[in-house]
C-alpha positions in Angstrom: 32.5 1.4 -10.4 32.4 0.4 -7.2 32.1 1.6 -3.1 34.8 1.2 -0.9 33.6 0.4 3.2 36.2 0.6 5.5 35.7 0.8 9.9 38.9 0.6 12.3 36.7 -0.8 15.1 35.2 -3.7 12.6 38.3 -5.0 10.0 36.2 -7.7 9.2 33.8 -5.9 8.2 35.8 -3.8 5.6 34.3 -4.9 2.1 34.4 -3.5 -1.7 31.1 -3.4 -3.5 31.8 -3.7 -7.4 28.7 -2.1 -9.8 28.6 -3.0 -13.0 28.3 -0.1 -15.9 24.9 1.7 -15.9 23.6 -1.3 -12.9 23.2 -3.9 -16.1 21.8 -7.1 -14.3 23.6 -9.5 -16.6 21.3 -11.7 -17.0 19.3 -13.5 -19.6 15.6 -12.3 -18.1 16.9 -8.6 -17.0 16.9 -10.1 -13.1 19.4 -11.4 -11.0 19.1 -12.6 -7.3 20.9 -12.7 -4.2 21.4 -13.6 -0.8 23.8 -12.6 1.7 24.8 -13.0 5.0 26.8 -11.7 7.4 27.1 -12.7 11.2 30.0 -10.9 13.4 30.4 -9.8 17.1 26.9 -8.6 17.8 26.5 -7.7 14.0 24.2 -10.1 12.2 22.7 -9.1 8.8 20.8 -10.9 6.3 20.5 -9.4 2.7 18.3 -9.9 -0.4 19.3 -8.2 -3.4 17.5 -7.8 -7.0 19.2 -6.1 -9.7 17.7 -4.6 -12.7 19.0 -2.5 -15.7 19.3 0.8 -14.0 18.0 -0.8 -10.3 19.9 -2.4 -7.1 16.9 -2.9 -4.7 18.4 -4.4 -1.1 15.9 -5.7 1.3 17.9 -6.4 4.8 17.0 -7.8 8.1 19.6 -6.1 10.6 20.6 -6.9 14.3 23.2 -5.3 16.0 24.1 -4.6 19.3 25.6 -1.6 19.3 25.9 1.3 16.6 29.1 1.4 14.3 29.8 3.2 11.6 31.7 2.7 8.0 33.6 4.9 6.2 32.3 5.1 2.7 33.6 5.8 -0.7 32.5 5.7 -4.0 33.9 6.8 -7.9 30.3 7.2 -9.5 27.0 8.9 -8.5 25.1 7.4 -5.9 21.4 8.3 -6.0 19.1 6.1 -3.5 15.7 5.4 -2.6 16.2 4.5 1.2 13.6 3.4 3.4 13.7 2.7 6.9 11.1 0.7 8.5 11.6 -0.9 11.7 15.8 -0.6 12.3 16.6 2.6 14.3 18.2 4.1 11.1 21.4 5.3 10.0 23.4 9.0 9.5 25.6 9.7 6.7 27.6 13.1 7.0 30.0 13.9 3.9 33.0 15.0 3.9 32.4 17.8 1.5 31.3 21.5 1.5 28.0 22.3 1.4 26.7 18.6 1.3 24.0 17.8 3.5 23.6 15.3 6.2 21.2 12.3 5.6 19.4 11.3 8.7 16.9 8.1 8.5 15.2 7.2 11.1 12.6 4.1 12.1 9.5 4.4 9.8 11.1 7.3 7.5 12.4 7.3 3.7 14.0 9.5 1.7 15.4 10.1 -1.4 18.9 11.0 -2.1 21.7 11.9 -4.5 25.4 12.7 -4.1 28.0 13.0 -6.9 30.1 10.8 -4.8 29.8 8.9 -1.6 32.7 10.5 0.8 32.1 10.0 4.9 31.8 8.3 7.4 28.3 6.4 7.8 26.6 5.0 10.6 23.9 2.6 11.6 22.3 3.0 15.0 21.6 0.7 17.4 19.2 -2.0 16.7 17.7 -4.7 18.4 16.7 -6.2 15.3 14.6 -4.8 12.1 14.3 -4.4 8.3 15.5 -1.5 6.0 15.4 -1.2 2.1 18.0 0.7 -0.3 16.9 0.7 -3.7 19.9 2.3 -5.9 19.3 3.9 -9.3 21.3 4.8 -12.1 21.0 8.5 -13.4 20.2 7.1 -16.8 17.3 5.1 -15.1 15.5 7.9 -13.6 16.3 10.2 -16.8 14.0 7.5 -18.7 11.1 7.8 -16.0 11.3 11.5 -16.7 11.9 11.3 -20.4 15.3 13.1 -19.7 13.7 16.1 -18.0 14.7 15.8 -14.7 13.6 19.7 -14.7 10.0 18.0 -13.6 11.8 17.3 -10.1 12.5 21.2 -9.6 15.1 21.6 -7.8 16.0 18.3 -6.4 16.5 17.0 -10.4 18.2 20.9 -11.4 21.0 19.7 -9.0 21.5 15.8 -10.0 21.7 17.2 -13.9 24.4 19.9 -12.3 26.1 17.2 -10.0 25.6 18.7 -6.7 24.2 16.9 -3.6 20.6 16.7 -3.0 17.8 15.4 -1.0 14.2 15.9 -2.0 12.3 17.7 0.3 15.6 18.3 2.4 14.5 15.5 4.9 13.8 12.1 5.6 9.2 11.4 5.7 7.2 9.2 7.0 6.3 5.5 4.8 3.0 5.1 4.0 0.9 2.1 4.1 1.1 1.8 0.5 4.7 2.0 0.5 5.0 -1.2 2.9 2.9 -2.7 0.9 4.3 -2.1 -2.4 8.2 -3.0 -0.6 5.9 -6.4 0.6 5.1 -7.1 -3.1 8.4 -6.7 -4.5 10.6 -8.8 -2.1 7.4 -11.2 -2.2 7.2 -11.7 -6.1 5.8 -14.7 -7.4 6.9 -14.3 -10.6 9.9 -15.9 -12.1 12.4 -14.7 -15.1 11.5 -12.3 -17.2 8.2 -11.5 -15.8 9.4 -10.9 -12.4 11.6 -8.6 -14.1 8.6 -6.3 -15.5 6.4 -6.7 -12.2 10.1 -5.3 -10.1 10.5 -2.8 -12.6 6.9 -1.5 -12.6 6.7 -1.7 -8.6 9.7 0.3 -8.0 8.6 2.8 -10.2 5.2 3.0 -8.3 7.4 3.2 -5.2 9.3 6.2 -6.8 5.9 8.4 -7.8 4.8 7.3 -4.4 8.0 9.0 -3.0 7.8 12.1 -5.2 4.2 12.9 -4.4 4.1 12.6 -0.7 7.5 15.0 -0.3 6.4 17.2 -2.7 2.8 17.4 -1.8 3.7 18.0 1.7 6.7 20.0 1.7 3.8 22.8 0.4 0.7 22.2 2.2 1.8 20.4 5.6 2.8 22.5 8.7 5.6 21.6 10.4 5.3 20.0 13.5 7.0 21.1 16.9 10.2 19.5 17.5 8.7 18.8 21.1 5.4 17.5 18.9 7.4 15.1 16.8 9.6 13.8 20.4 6.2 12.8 22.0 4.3 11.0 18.7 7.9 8.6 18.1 7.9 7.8 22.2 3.9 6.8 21.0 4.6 5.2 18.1 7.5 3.5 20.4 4.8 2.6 22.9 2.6 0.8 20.3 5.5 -1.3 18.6 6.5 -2.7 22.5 2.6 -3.6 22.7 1.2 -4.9 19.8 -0.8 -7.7 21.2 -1.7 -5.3 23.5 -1.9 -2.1 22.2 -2.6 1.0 24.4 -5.9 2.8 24.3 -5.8 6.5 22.9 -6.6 7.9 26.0 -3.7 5.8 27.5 -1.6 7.3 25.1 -2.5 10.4 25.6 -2.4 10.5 29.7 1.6 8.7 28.8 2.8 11.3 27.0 1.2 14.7 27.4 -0.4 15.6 24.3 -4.5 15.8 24.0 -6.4 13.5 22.2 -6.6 15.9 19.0 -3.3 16.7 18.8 -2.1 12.9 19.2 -4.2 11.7 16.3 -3.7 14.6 13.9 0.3 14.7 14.7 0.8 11.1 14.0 -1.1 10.9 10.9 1.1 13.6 9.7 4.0 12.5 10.9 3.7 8.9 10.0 1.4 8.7 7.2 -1.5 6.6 8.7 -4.1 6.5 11.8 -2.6 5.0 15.3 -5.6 2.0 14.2 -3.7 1.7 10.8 -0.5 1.5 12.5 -0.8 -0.3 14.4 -2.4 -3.6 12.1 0.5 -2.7 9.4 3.0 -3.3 12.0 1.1 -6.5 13.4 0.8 -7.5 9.5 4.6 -7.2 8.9 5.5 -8.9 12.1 3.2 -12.1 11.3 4.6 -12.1 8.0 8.4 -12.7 9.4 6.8 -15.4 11.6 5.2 -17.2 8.6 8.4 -17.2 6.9 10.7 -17.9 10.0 9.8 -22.1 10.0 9.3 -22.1 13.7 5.7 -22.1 13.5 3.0 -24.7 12.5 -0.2 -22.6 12.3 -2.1 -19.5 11.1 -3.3 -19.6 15.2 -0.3 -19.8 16.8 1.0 -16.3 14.6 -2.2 -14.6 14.9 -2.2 -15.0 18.6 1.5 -13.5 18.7 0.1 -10.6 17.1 -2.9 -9.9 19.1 -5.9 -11.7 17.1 -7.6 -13.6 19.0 -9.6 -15.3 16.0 -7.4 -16.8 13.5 -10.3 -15.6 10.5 -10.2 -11.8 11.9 -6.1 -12.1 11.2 -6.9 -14.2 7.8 -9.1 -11.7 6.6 -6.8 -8.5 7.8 -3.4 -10.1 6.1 -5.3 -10.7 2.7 -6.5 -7.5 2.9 -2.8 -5.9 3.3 -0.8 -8.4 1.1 -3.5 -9.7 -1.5 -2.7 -13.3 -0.5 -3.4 -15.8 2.5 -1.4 -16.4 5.5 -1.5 -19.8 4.9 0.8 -19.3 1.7 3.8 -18.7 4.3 4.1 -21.3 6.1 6.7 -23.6 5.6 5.7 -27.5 4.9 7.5 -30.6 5.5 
């Protein structure tokens, strides 16, 4: 089993990725780590990778300077949980009839299957950010479901027929509790076969979380205005340039020509959470790369990078998201 990237513009770049039968971790505990990285003419990518039976989660941190795209092609089915939280996203467009395009975009998800990987795919342009692939086997998710995928509708009617799919036939918005439950996977203190159950047990939150939102909102959520939907991503754009600093509603508002109302109800639907919410996840996940990134020597220095001007408010707001101190991050001597 295996996928095949190839790119004319990027040789070096061209790369095989073997998969074992069924995704077996071979491994002792059920786990297996890794880290990659790959560094390459304005491409620099950084990969951390746990396998489980059935599961291939990816966590990346991505910089490139300019989008490229690989040709991709694999001999099994490919079914993915793929979420896209502060990279610019990527497009994959099959070659084959009748298979639909998969468009991911900053702060979306999705969840996708097709019976083979054939086309080109390509990864925008991004000044720097973090995406997650998690890769199931068909056998995994038939175990979730007790093998009635037929609980999926549609969406699980075509993966037991083979034919392409994507839930809710788009890419929606991640939640807070999605972060968070990505946050506590890649952040698992466990070790061997316990880590194993906790990544097992959080991936399969992560899926239910998944299934509910598209499925409770592809019936009872209207569809925003494509004009709507331009003018809450230049907000939430606005808000991720000024995080220390963040723009008041009205601001917002006056900037891009939608009325209060409309700004707060559209970006709660669109991305899942209040502008306030936002706003303190995204300050939360930045702080939480520069705990980890060894350049800094306090909680203050990181909380005033993020826009807390008291080093407690920040303590207390990161404990609340994560369920653990700042202080646990930073790297000793």
């Amino acid at each position: 089993m295996k996928i095949v990237f190839s790119s004319d513009a990027i040789r070096e770049h061209n790369f095989v990725k073997e998969y074992s039968e069924g995704f077996k971790a071979g491994s002792s505990t059920g786990i297996r780590e890794v880290t990659t990285e790959f560094r390459y003419a304005g491409i620099h990518s950084q990969a951390q990778r746990f396998s489980i039976d059935g599961v291939i989660a990816g966590f990346f941190q991505s910089r490139h300077d300019f989008s490229f795209t690989h040709y991709v092609e694999s001999d099994f089915p490919y079914l993915q949980m793929h979420f896209e939280l502060t990279t610019q996203g990527c497009l994959y467009q099959p070659k084959g009839d009748f298979e639909p395009h998969t468009l991911i975009t900053k702060g979306q998800h999705a969840l996708l299957f097709y019976p083979a990987l054939k086309g080109p795919l390509t990864y925008l342009k991004t000044p720097g950010g973090s995406s997650v692939e998690i890769e199931l086997s068909l056998d995994f998710l038939r175990k979730i479901f007790n093998n009635d995928l037929e609980q999926l509708g549609t969406f699980g009617r075509r993966l037991e027929q083979a034919q392409p799919a994507l839930l809710g036939q788009q890419s929606y918005p991640i939640t807070p509790r999605m972060i968070q439950v990505l946050s506590e996977i890649r952040n698992c203190q466990y070790v061997g076969s316990l880590k194993r159950m906790f990544v097992e047990a959080k991936i399969v939150e992560l899926l239910t979380l998944q299934i509910d939102q598209i499925l409770s909102a592809r019936d009872t959520q209207p569809i925003l205005k494509k004009k709507t939907q331009d003018k809450l991503q230049e907000v939430r754009t606005l808000l991720l340039t000024h995080l220390d600093t963040p723009c008041s509603i009205e601001t917002l508002s006056k900037t891009v020509g939608i009325n209060r109302t409309n700004l707060q109800e559209g970006f709660k639907q669109l991305f899942g959470t209040t502008i306030f919410g936002y706003i303190t996840d995204q300050r939360m996940e930045r702080a939480q790369e520069f705990l980890t990134s060894g350049r800094y020597e306090t909680i203050a220095e990181v909380a005033a990078l993020v826009g807390y001007k008291n080093p407690q408010h920040f303590t207390a707001a990161f404990k609340r998201k994560f369920g653990y101190l700042p202080k646990q991050l930073l790297k000793s001597d």
